[in-house]
MIMARNU-442821 format. One record per residue (C-alpha): residue in three letters; y negated, x negated, z negated. Coordinates in pm, whole numbers, plus 50000, padded with zeros to 5 digits. Last residue first. Layout:
<sites>
['Ala'; [Y; X; Z]];
...
</sites>
This chain:
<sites>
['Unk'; [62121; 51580; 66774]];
['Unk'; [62325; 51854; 66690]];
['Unk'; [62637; 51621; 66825]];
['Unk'; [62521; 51372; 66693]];
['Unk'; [62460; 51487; 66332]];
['Unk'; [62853; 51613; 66357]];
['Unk'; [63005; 51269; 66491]];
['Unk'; [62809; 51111; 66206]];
['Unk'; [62982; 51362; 65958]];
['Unk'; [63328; 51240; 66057]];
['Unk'; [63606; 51445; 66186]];
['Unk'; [63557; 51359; 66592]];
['Unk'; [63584; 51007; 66510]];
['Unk'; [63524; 50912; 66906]];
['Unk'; [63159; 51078; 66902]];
['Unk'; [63060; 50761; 66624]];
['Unk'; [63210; 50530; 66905]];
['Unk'; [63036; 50633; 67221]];
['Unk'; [62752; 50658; 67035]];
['Unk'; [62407; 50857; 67182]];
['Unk'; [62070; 50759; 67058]];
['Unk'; [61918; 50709; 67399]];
['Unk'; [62002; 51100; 67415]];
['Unk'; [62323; 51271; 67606]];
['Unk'; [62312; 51624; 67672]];
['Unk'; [62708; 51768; 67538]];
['Unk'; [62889; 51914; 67846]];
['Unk'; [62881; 52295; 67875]];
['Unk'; [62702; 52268; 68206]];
['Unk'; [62942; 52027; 68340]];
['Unk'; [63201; 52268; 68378]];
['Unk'; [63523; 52179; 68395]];
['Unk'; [63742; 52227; 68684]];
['Unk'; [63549; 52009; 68952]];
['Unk'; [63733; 52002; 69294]];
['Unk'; [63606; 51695; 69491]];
['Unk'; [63921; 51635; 69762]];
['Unk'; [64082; 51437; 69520]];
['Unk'; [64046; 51660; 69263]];
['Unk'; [64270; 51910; 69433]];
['Unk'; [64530; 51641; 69519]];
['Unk'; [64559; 51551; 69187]];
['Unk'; [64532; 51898; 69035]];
['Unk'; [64834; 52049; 69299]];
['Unk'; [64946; 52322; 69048]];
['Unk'; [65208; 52438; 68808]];
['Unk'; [64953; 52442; 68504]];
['Unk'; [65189; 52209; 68331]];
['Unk'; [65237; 51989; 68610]];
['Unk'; [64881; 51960; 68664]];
['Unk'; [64805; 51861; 68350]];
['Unk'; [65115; 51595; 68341]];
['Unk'; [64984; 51429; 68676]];
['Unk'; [64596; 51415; 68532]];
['Unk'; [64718; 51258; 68232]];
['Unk'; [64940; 51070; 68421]];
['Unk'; [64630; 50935; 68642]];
['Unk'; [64428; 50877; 68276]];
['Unk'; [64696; 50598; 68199]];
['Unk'; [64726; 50428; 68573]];
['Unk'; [64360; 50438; 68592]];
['Unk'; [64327; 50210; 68227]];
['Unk'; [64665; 50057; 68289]];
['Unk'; [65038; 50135; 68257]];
['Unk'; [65263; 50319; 68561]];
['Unk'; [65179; 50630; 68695]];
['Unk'; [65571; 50732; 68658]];
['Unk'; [65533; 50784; 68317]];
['Unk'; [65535; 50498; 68029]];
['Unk'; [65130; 50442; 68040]];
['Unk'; [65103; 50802; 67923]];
['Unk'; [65226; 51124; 67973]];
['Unk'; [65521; 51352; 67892]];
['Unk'; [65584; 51717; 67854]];
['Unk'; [65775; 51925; 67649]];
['Unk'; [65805; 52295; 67655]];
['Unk'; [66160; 52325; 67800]];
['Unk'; [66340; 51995; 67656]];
['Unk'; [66485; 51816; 67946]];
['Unk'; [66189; 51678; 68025]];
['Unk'; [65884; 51683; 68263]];
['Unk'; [65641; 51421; 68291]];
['Unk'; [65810; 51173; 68501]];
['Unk'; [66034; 50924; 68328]];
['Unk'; [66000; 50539; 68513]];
['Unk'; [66343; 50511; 68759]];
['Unk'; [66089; 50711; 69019]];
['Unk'; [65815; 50459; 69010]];
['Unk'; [65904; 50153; 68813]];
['Unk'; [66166; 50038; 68587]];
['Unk'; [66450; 49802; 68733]];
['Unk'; [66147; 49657; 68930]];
['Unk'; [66010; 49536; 68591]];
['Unk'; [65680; 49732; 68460]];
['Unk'; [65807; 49724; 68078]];
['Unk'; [65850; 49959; 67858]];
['Unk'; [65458; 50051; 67720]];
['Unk'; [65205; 49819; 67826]];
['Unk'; [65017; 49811; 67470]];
['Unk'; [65335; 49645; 67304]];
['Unk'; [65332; 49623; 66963]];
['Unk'; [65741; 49586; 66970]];
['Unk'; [65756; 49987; 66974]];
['Unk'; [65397; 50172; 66993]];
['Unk'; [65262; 50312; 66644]];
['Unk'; [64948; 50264; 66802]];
['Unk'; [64731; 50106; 66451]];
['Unk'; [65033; 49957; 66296]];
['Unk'; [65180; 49841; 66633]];
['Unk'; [64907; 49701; 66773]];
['Unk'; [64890; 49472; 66415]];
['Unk'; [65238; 49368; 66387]];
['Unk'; [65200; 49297; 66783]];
['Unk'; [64918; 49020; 66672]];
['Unk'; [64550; 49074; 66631]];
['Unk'; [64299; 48772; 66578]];
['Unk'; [63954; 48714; 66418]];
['Unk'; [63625; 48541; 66474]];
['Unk'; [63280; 48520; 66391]];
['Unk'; [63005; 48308; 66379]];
['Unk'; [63174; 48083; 66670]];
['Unk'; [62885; 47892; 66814]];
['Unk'; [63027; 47488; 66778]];
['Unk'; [63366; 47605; 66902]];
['Unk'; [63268; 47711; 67217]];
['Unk'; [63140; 47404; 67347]];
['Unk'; [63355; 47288; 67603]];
['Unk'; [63359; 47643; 67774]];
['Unk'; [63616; 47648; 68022]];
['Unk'; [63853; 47443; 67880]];
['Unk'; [63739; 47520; 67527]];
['Unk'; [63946; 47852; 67598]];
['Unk'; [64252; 47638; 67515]];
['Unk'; [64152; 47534; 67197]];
['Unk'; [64054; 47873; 67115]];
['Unk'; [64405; 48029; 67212]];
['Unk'; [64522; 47712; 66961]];
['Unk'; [64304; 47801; 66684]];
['Unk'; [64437; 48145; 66730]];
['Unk'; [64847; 48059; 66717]];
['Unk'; [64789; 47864; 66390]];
['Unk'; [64573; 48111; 66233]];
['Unk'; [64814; 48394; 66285]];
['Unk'; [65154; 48145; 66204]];
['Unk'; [65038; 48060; 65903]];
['Unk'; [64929; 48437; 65821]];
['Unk'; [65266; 48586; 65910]];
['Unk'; [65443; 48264; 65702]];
['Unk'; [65182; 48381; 65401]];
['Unk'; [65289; 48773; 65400]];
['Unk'; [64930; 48921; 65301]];
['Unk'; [64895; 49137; 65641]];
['Unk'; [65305; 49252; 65638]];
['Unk'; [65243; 49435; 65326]];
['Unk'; [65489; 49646; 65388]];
['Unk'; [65702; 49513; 65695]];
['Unk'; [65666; 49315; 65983]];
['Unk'; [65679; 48877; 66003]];
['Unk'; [65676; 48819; 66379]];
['Unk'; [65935; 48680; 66619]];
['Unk'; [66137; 48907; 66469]];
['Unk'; [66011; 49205; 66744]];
['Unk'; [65822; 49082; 67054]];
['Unk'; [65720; 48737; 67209]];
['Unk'; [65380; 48629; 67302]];
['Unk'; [65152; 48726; 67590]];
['Unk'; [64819; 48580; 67566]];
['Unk'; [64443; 48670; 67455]];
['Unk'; [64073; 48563; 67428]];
['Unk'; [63826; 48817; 67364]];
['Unk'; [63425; 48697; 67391]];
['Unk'; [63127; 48836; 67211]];
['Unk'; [62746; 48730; 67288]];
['Unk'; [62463; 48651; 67126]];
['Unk'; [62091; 48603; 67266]];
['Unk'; [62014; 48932; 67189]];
['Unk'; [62255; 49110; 66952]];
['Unk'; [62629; 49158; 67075]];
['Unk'; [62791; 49444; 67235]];
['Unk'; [62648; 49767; 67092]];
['Unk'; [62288; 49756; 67257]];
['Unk'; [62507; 49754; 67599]];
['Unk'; [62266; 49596; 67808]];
['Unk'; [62439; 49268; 67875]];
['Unk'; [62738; 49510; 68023]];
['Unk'; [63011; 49224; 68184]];
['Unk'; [62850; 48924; 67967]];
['Unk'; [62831; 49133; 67694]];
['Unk'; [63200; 49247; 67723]];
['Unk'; [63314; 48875; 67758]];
['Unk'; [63638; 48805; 67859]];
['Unk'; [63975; 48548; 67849]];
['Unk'; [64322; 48546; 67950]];
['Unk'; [64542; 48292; 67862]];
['Unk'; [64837; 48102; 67978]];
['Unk'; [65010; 47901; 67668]];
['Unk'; [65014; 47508; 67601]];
['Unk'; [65295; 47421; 67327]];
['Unk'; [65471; 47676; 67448]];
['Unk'; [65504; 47985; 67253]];
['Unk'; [65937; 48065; 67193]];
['Unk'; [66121; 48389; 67159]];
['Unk'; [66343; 48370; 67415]];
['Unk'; [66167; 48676; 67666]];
['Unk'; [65850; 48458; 67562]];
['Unk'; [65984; 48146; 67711]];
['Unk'; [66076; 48277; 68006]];
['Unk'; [65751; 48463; 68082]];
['Unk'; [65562; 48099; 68085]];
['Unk'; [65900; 47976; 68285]];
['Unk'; [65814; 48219; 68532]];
['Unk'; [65437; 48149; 68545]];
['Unk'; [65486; 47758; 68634]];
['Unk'; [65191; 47673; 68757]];
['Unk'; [65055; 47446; 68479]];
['Unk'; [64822; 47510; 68209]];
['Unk'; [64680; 47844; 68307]];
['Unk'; [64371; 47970; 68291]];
['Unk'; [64298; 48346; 68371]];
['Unk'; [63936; 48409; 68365]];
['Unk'; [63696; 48756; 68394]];
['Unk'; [63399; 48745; 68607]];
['Unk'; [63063; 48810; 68564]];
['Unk'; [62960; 48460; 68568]];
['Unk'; [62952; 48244; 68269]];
['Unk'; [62711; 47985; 68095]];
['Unk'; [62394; 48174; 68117]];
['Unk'; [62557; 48491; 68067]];
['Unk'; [62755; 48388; 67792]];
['Unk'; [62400; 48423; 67527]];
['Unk'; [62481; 48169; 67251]];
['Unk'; [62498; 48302; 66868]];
['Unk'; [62891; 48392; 66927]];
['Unk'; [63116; 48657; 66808]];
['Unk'; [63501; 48563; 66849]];
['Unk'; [63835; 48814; 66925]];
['Unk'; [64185; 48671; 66938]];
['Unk'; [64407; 48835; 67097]];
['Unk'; [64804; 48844; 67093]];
['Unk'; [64999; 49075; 67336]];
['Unk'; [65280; 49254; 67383]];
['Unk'; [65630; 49196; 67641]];
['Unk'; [65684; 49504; 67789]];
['Unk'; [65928; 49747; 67624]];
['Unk'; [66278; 49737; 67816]];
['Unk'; [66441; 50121; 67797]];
['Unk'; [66770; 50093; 67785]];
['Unk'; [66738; 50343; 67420]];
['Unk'; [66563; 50593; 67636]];
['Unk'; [66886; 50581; 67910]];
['Unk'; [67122; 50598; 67618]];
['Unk'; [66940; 50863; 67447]];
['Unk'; [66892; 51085; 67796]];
['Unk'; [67250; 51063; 67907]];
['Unk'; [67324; 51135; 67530]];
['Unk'; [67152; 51479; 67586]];
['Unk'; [66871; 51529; 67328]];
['Unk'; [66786; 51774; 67084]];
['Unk'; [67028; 51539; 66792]];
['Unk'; [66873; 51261; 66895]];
['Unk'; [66595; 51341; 66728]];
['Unk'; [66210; 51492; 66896]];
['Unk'; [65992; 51303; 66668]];
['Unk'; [66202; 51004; 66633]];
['Unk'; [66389; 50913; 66895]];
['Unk'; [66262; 51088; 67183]];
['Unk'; [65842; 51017; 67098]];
['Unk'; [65942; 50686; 66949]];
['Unk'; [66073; 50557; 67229]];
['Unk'; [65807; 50680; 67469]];
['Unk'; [65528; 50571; 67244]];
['Unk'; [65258; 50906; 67193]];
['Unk'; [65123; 51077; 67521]];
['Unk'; [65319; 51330; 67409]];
['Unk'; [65214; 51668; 67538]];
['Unk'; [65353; 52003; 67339]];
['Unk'; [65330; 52331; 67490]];
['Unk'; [65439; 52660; 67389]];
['Unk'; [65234; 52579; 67037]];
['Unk'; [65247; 52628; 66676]];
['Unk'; [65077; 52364; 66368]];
['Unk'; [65320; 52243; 66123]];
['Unk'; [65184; 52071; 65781]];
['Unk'; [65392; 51890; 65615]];
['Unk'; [65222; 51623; 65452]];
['Unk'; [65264; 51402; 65752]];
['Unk'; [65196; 51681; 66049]];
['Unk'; [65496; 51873; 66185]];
['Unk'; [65500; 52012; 66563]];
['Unk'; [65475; 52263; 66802]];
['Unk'; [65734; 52492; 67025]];
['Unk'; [65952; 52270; 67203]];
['Unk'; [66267; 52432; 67352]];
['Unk'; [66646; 52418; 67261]];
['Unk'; [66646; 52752; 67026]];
['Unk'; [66357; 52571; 66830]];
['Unk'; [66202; 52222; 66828]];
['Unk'; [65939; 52088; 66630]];
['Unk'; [65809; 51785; 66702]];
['Unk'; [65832; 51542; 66408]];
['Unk'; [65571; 51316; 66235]];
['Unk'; [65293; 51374; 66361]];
['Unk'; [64994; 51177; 66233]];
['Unk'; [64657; 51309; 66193]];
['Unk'; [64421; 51105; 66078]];
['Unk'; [64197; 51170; 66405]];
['Unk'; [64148; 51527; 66515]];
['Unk'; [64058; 51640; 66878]];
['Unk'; [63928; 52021; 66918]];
['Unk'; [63952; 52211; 67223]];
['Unk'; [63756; 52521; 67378]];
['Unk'; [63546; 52380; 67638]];
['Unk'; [63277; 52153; 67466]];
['Unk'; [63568; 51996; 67241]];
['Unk'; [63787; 51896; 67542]];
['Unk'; [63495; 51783; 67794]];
['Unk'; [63371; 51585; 67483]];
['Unk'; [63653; 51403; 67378]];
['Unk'; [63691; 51236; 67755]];
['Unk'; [63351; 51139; 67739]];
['Unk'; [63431; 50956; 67408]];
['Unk'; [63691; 50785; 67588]];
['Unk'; [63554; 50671; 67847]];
['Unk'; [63291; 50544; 67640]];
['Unk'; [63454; 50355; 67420]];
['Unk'; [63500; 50010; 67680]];
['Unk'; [63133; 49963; 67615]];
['Unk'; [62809; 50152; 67780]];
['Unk'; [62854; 50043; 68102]];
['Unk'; [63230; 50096; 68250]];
['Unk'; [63358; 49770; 68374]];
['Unk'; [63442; 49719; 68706]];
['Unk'; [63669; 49570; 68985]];
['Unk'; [63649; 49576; 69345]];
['Unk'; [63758; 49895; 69598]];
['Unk'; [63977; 49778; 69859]];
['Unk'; [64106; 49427; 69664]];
['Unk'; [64143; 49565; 69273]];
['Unk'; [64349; 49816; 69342]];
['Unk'; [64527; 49656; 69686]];
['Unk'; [64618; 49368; 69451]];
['Unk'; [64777; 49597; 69183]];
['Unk'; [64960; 49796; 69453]];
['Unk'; [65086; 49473; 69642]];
['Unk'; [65212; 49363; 69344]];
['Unk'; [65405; 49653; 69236]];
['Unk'; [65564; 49710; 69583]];
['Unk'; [65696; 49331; 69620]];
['Unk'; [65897; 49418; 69271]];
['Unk'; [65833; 49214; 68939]];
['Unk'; [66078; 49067; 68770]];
['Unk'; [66142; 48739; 68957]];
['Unk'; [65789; 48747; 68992]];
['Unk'; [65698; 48775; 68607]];
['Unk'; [65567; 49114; 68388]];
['Unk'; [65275; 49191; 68224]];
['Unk'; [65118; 49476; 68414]];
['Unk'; [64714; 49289; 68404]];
['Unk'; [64899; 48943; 68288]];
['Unk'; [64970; 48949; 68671]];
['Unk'; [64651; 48789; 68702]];
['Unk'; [64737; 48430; 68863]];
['Unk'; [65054; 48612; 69069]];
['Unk'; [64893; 48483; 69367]];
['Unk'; [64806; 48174; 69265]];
['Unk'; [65097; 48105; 69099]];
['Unk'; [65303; 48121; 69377]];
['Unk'; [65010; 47905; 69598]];
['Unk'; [65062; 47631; 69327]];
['Unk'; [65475; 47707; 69335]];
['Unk'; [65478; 47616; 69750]];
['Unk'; [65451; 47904; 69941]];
['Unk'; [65787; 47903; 70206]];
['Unk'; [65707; 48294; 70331]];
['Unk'; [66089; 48383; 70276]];
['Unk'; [66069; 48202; 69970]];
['Unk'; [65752; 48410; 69823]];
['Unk'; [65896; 48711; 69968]];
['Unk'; [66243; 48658; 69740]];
['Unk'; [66052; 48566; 69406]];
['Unk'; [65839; 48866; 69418]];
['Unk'; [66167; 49107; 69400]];
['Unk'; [66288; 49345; 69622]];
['Unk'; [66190; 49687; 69618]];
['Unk'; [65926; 49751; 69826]];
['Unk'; [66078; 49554; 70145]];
['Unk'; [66191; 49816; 70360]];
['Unk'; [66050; 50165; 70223]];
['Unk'; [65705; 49995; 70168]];
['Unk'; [65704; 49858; 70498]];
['Unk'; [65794; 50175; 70628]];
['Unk'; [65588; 50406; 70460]];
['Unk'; [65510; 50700; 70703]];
['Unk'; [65817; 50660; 70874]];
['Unk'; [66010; 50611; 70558]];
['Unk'; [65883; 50853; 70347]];
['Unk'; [65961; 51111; 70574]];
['Unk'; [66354; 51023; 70601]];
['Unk'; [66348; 50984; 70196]];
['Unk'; [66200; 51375; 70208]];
['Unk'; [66461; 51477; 70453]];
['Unk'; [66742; 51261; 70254]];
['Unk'; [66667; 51485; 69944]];
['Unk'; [66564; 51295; 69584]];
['Unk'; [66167; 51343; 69655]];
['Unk'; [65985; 51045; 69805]];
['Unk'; [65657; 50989; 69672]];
['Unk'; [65361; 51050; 69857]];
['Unk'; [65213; 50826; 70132]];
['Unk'; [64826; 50727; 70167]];
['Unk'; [64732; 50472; 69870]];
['Unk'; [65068; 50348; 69872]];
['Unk'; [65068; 50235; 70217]];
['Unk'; [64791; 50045; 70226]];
['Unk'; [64862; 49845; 69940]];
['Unk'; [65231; 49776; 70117]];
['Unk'; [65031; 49669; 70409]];
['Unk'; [64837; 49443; 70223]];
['Unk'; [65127; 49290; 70051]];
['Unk'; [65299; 49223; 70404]];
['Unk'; [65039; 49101; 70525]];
['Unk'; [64920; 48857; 70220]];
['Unk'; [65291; 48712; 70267]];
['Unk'; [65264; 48648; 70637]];
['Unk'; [64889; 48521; 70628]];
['Unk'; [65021; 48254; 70331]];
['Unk'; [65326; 48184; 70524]];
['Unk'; [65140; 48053; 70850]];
['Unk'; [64861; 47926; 70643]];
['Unk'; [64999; 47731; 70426]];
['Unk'; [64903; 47353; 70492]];
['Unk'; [64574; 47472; 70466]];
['Unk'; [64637; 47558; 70096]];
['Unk'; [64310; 47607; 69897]];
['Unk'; [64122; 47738; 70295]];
['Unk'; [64406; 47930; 70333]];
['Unk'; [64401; 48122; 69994]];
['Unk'; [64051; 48097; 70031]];
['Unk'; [64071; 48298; 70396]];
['Unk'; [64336; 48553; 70252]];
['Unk'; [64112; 48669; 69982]];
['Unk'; [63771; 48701; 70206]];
['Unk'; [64012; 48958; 70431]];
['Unk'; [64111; 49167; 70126]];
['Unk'; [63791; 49173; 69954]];
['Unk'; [63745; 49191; 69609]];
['Unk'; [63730; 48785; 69561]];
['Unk'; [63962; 48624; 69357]];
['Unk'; [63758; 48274; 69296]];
['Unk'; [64016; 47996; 69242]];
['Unk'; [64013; 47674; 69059]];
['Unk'; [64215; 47421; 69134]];
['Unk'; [64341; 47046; 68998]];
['Unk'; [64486; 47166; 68670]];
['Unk'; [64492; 47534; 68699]];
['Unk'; [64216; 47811; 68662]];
['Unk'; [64230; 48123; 68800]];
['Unk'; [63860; 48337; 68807]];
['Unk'; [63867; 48679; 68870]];
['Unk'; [63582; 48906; 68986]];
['Unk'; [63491; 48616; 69225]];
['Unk'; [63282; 48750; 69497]];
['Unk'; [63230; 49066; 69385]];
['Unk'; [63144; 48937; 69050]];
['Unk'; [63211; 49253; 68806]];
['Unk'; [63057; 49612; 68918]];
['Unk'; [62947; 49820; 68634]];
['Unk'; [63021; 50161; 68552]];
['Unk'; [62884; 50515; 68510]];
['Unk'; [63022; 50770; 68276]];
['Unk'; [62769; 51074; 68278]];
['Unk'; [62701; 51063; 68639]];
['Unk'; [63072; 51208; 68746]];
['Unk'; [63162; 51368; 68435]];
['Unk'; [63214; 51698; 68531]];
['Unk'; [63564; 51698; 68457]];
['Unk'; [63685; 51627; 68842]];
['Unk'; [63425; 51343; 68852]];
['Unk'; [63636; 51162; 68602]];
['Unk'; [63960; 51195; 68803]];
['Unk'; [63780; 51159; 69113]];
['Unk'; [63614; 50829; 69035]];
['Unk'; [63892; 50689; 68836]];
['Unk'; [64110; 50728; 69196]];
['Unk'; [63935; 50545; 69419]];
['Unk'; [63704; 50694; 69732]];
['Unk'; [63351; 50638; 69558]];
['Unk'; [63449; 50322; 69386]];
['Unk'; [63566; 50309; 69076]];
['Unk'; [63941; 50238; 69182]];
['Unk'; [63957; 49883; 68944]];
['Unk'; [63924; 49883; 68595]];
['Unk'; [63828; 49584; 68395]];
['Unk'; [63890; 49483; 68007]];
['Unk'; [63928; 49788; 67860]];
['Unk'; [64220; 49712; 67605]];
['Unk'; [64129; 49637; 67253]];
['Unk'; [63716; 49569; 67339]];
['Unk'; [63463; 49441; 67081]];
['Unk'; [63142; 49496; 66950]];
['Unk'; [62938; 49280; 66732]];
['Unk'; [62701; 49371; 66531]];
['Unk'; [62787; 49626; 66353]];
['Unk'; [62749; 49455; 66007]];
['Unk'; [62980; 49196; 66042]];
['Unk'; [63257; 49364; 66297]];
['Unk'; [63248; 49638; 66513]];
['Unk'; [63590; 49824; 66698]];
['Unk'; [63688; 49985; 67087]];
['Unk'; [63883; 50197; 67213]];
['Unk'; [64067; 50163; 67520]];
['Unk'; [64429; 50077; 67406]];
['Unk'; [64397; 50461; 67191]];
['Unk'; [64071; 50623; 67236]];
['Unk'; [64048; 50830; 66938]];
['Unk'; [63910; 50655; 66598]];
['Unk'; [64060; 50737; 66231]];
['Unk'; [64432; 50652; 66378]];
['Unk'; [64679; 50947; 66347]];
['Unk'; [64577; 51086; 66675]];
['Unk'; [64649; 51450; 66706]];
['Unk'; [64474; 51677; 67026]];
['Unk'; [64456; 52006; 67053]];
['Unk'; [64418; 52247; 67356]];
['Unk'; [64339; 52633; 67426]];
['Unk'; [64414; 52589; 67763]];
['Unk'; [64170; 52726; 68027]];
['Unk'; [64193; 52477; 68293]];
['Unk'; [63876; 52263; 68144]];
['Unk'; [64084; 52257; 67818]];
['Unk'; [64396; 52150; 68058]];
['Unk'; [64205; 51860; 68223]];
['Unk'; [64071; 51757; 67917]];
['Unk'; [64431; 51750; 67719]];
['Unk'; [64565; 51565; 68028]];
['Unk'; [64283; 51344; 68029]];
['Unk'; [64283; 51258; 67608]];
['Unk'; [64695; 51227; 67616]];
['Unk'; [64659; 50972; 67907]];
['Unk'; [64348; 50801; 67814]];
['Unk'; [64531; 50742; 67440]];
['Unk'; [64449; 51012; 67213]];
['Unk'; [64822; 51091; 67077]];
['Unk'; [64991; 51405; 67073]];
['Unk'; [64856; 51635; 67290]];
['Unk'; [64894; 52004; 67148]];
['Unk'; [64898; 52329; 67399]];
['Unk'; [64787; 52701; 67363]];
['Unk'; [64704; 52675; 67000]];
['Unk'; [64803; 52815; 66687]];
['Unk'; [64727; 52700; 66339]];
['Unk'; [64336; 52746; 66388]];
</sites>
């Protein structure tokens, strides 16, 4: 078909839930990825021979629990069964490691504030009035709504969010002073903002108490099965109900006619028709490239081109003949060579890597040991990764993969993330059988998002919640989603502007409707799943192995 009722560019867990949503809803909808595999940040890819499996961006998800928000986004498609996860270490589902300390986050609220008391004694009195105040804020954002821009709605928000209303706003930086934490306890506390990539003196009181309040009310997961079956899930509500998702198909300009969206042009030219167009594609690139500048109100091009991306990451990704889960607990790490997290930000935002980086490091196999895809018995995969700078910083261009000063610096900056990883586990070096590393350059290629950064612009108080772009625009038949909306980045904050955007498009209350256990699609037309079943074969939705499945 040339003619649809809505396309979704991009298959990223926002452009993949709003297009399932609106399939379920009715819509006619198509999806364009111009990668060979859907899935965007949450795919996944297998090296020598298949046999090992690793994650770009699903690390661990929090809101999985039978109240949070993945739950009843999922369950409204029908999935709720089909996409089950796994619980990480309740009792340590992060571990922060710093010279002198390491600390257990636990995902409990109450257990949380005891070890931070029981680390710094000396604390207490700030530690219980800074954990408070986040708390409360955590509370509040899971129960108030938005204010609108009317002083009746601002009045509202208010009582019902006061805390949040007061204090929200400022900066990280000014409650840890007013609580008198000493940097160790600082650090402590920020030990896995990696997760929205952004510092305390950048990062608002309301943000952090948000991301704590995810991970603290409801613990953190990992969805069995592999990071690509969310996904792949995803792909099949929308091709079982009247969609179709294609991979290698890059668009390359939405078309725009008498001032309103009305499809949009494929490399090679071809242009497919529709009232509604979706991008869940870059936010940048979607206004200043596929829709032009010359569509757009120079309010919106200057605000767009303000825009600060977040700062994107460097992984390095290692196959190992030793089983993790006798030397690891189900727990992700965060090791840090000093507590000084600012200056670790700072000396991205000028270009530099510090002699001794934070990292973050994982291990799928150890989070889903019986995911046949993972590792082989008695093997194991790990991902270790760190913020680095953006832009010149790295060697682009054609042929950017062969360029000997990008290559120098690949290696160089991997063998150190491994050296540092060695703190934790002394031998690792001895059972690498395979490794590789991704830069920006390489996010970039394979996202098309601006800098390489899989955060979208950056979660900075200047940029969150209302001053983020909702998923309306000024253009009458486009529509926004994605981890550069309102919802914010991350695996729920990603398929929660899907959700948002579907809604918004069908002019009704989906969020709240799911919420309270609607299902729109129906899980009778859902694909039966065998032993057999891949997650990553159903996510190439063009290829003959997708095909045999699917009969199968």
């Amino acid at each position: 078909m040339t003619d649809w009722d809505a396309i979704v560019i991009g298959s990223g867990l926002g452009g993949l839930t709003c297009a399932a949503y609106l399939t379920a809803a009715g819509k006619r909808t198509l999806v364009l990825e111009q990668n060979q595999v859907a899935g965007g940040c949450s795919q996944v890819f297998r090296r020598k021979g298949n046999k090992y499996e690793f994650d770009v961006g699903m690390h661990y998800i929090g809101e999985c629990h039978s109240g949070g928000r993945m739950t009843a986004a999922l369950r409204g498609l029908g999935l709720e069964g089909r996409v089950e996860f796994r619980r990480l270490d309740p009792d340590g589902h992060s571990t922060l490691v710093f010279p002198g300390l390491t600390f257990r986050v636990p995902s409990d609220w109450d257990t949380y504030l005891a070890r931070l008391i029981e680390a710094f004694p000396g604390q207490e009195r700030g530690l219980r009035l800074c954990v408070g105040i986040l708390r409360r804020i955590g509370a509040e954002l899971r129960t108030a709504e938005l204010p609108k821009r009317s002083l009746p709605s601002l009045l509202r928000f208010a009582r019902k969010a006061p805390t949040l209303a007061s204090v929200g706003q400022l900066p990280l930086t000014w409650l840890f002073a007013a609580c008198r934490l000493s940097p160790l306890a600082r650090a402590v506390l920020v030990g896995e903002s990696g997760d929205y990539g952004a510092p305390p003196s950048r990062t608002s009181v309301a943000l952090h108490g948000g991301f704590l309040d995810h991970y603290l009310t409801g613990g953190a997961w990992y969805p069995r099965g592999g990071g690509q079956v969310v996904p792949a899930h995803l792909i099949d509500v929308i091709q079982t109900h009247g969609g179709r998702v294609r991979t290698k198909a890059r668009v390359t300009r939405i078309l725009i006619e008498n001032g309103a969206a009305t499809g949009v042009e494929l490399e090679g030219g071809e242009t497919i028709h529709a009232p509604i167009v979706v991008s869940g594609a870059d936010l940048k690139r979607t206004y200043l490239d596929l829709v032009g500048r010359e569509h757009l109100s120079p309010a919106t091009v200057a605000r767009v081109e303000r825009y600060r991306m977040a700062l994107p990451l460097f992984s390095v990704y290692l196959g190992l003949d030793i089983d993790l889960a006798d030397r690891l607990p189900n727990s992700t790490y965060w090791c840090y060579p000093d507590a000084d997290v600012e200056g670790a930000y700072q000396a991205a935002y000028e270009g530099r890597i510090p002699d001794e980086m934070p990292i973050f490091l994982t291990s799928a196999s150890t989070k889903d040991p019986g995911n046949p895809h993972a590792a082989p018995p008695g093997h194991s995969t790990l991902e270790v990764m760190c913020l680095v700078p953006q832009g010149t910083f790295w060697p682009g261009g054609d042929g950017y993969s062969r360029d000997p000063e990008y290559l120098a610096l690949k290696e160089a900056l991997a063998e150190r993330l491994i050296d540092r990883a060695t703190t934790v586990l002394p031998e690792l070096r001895r059972h690498i059988v395979w490794q590789e590393a991704s830069s920006p350059v390489t996010h970039e290629r394979f996202t098309l998002s601006s800098l390489g950064s899989c955060y979208g612009i950056e979660m900075a108080a200047d940029q969150i919640g209302p001053r983020r772009p909702g998923p309306r625009t000024e253009i009458p038949g486009l529509w926004l989603t994605g981890a550069s909306t309102t919802w914010g980045n991350g695996i729920v904050g990603a398929v929660s502007s899907g959700l948002g955007a579907a809604g918004a498009i069908l002019r009704r209350p989906l969020s709240a409707e799911v919420k309270a256990g609607a299902v729109i699609a129906d899980p009778a037309k859902l694909t039966p799943i065998g032993p057999d079943w891949d997650p990553l074969a159903v996510s190439k939705p063009s290829s003959p192995l997708r095909r045999r499945t699917a009969r199968a």
